[in-house]
N, C-alpha and C positions, 0 to 999 in steps of 0.2 A: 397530545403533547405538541405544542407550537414552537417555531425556531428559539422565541426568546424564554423560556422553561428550559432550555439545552444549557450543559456546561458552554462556556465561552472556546472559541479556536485556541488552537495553540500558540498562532501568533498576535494573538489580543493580549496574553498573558504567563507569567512565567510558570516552568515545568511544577509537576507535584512533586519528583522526586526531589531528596534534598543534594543540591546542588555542590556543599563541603566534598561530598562521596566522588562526585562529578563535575571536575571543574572545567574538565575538556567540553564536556555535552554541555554545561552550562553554558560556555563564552561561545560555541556553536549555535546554541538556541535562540542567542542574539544575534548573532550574525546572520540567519536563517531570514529570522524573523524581517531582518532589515533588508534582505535580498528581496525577501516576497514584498515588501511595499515599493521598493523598486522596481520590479518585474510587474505589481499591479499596474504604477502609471505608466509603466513604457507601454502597455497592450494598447491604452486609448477604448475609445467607444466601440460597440461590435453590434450587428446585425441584430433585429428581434429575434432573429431564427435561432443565435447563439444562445441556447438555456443556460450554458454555466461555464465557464474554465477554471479546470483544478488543477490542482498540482500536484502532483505524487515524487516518490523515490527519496533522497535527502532532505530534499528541502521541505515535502510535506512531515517528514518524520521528523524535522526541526534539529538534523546533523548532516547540512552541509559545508562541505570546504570550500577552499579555492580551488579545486579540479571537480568539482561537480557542476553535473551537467542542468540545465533548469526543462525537467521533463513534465510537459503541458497536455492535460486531456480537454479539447475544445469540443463541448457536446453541442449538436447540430440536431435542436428537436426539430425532424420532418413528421412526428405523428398526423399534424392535422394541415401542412401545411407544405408545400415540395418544398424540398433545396437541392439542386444542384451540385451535382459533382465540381461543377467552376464555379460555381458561387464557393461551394466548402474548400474548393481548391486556393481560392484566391484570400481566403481568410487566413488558411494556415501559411500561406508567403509572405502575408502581410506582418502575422505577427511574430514568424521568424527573423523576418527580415528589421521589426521594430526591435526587438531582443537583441538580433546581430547588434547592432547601431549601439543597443546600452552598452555592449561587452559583454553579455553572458552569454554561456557554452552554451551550444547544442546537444539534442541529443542525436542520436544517430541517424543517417534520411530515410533509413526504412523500417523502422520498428515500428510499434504500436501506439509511439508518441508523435508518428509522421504525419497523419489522416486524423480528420476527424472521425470522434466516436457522433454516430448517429444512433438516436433512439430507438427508429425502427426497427436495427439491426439486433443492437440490446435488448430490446422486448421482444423480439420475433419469435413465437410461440411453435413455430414449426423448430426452432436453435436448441428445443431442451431435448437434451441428453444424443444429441447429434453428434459425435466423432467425427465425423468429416466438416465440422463450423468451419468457417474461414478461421485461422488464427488469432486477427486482429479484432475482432470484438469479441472473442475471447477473451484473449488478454486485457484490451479494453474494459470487460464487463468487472473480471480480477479485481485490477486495480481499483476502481471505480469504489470498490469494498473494502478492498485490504487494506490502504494507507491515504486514498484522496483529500486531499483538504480544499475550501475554496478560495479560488484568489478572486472570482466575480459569478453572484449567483448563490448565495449560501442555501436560500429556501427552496430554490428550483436543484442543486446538488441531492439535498433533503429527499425534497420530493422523489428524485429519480434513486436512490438507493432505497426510497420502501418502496419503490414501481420494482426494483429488480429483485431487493426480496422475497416480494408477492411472486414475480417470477419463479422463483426457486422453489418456492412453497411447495410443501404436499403429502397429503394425508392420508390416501388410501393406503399404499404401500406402509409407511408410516405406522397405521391400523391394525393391518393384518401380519407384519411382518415385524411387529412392538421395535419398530425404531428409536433413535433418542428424540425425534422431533420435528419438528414438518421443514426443516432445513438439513433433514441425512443428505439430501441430493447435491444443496452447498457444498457440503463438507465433503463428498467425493471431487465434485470439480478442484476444490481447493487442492486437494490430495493431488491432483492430474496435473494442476498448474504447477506445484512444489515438484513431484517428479520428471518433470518434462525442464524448469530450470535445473535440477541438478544434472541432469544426461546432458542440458546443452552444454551448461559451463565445462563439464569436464574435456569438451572438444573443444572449446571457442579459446581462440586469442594463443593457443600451442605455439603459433612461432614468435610471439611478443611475450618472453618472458615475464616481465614485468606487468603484464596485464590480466595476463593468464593467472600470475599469482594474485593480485588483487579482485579478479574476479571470483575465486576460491575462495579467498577468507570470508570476502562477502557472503559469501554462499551460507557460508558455517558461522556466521555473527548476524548481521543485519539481515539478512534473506529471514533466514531461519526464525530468527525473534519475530520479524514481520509475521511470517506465517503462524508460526505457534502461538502469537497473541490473538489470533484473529478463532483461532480455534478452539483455545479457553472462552473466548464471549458467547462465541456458539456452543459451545456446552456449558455456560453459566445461565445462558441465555432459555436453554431449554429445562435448565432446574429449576429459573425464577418463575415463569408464565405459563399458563398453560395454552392459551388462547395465541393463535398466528398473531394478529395484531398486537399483544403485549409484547411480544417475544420481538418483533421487527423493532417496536420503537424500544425495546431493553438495548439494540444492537445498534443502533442510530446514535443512541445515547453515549454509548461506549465509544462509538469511533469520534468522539471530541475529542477523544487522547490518543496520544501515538501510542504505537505499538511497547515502544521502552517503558512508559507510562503508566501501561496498562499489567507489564509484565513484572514490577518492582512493587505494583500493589499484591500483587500473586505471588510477594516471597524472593523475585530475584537481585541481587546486589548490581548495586548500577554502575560500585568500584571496576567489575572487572570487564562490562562496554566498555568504562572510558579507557580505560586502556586499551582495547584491542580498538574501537576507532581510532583513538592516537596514532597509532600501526597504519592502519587504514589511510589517514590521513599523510603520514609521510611517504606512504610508499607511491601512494598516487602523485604525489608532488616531486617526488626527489626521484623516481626511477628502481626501486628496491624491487630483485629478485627473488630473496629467499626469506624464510618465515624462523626467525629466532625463537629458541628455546622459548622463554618465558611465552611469547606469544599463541604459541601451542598448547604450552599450559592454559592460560586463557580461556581460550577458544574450546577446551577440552572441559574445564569448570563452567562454560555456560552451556553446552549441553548438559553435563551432570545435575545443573540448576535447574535445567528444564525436565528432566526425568525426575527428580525431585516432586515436582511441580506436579507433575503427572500421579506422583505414588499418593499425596498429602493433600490435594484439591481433587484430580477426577478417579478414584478410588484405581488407578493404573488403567484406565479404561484406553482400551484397544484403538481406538479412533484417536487419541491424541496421542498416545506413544507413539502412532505410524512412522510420525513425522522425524522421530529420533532414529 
């Protein structure tokens, strides 16, 4: 399968879901979309060494606001060739400080959006199933998978999520231990990465009311659909194909769609996101503490959607209830 066989990005074209249900993600999708062409020319030209920059969090998932942040993965293929810590240093200054300049938000200066991801790091074959990885190309590697879209580099993005698939890959355990499929190892990391943000969030942001609550709902709407979508593909992924390579480019294919995209074709109603982003959206904007009746209801009918989802697609299978 070559880049132009793939559905189109999500900002070339408008959502599948129908939009009457969803008028809030709809006039977001635009907005999104019109961010990221912005955000494309402010970056300017970049190094050979630069393989791709993508974008993740709202704006790849094509629901961002005006308080979201514009979170950037700048890949730095050293496979065959060095870069430099001050070379990768001076690119990510460059193109913060080009972003400052438009007026988009940052993301925070020490997360996983701060450094460049390097390939070495992501493909480091001594990193599989290592507990003690550094954090950041953890996370890195995460994202890379679960929501990236590209803003420069589509084919070289491509390229490197079936490089890290192959990574994941594996058969013998798989074999002998009748797995679901030569990406069970995926879907523990993914497991690791969901549990490790729910433990942060429930400590992070405690004395900023206000943040603390919008980082929770997140948790239990947008985080959670992220994830849960990405874990339906890996087990649709391993129904369709039998072969590693069918199974990769089954998974490549899928992630042309955001995660809501993906999850509304699986049965779930996209009425009752847009209302709880709505929520999302003002409470980041206006300062809001506490979480309203209805909104709870919400938030409580998309998990039940998602257990649903779970009884009526993957026969209640254990690997994707985890998550609920």
């Amino acid at each position: 399968m070559t880049p132009s066989d793939l559905p189109r990005r999500p900002v070339h074209r408008q959502p599948v879901f129908d939009v009457r249900q969803a008028p809030h993600l709809a006039e977001a999708w635009n907005q999104s979309a019109a961010r990221l062409k912005a955000v494309r020319a402010a970056i300017g030209d970049l190094p050979e060494w630069c393989a791709c920059v993508a974008v993740c969090g709202s704006l790849a998932r094509m629901e961002a606001h005006g308080a979201s942040d514009v979170d950037l993965l700048i890949v730095a293929d050293d496979r065959h060739e060095s870069v430099s810590d001050g070379q990768a240093d001076r690119l990510m200054r460059d193109i913060r400080q080009r972003l400052k300049q438009g007026g988009f938000r940052q993301p925070k200066p020490d997360g996983i959006f701060s450094v460049c991801a390097r390939t070495r790091d992501l493909l480091d074959p001594g990193a599989r199933g290592r507990i003690s990885e550094r954090l950041v190309p953890f996370g890195q590697r995460m994202h890379l998978l679960l929501d990236a879209q590209p803003l420069i580099g589509n084919r070289r993005l491509i390229a490197l999520q079936k490089d890290l698939l192959q990574w994941y890959s594996e058969t013998r355990v798989m074999t002998v231990f009748e797995e679901a499929g030569p990406f069970h190892w995926l879907w523990q990391d993914v497991q690791r990465y969901w549990r490790s943000l729910r433990s942060r969030t429930y400590r992070r942001d405690r004395h900023d009311a206000n943040r603390f609550l919008v980082r929770n709902v997140k948790l239990r709407s947008s985080r959670m659909m992220q994830i849960f979508a990405f874990l339906l593909i890996l087990d649709d992924a391993s129904r369709s194909a039998a072969s590693v390579s069918d199974q990769s480019e089954y998974l490549v294919h899928h992630l042309h769609r955001t995660p809501a995209e993906r999850l509304v074709e699986s049965g779930m109603a996209i009425g009752d996101w847009d209302r709880v982003w709505c929520f999302l959206r003002e409470a980041a904007q206006n300062g809001i503490t506490d979480v309203p009746d209805d909104v709870r209801a919400e938030l409580q009918r998309l998990a039940e959607q998602a257990a649903d989802i779970v009884k009526t697609r993957c026969d209640g299978r254990e690997g994707t209830a985890w998550i609920l």
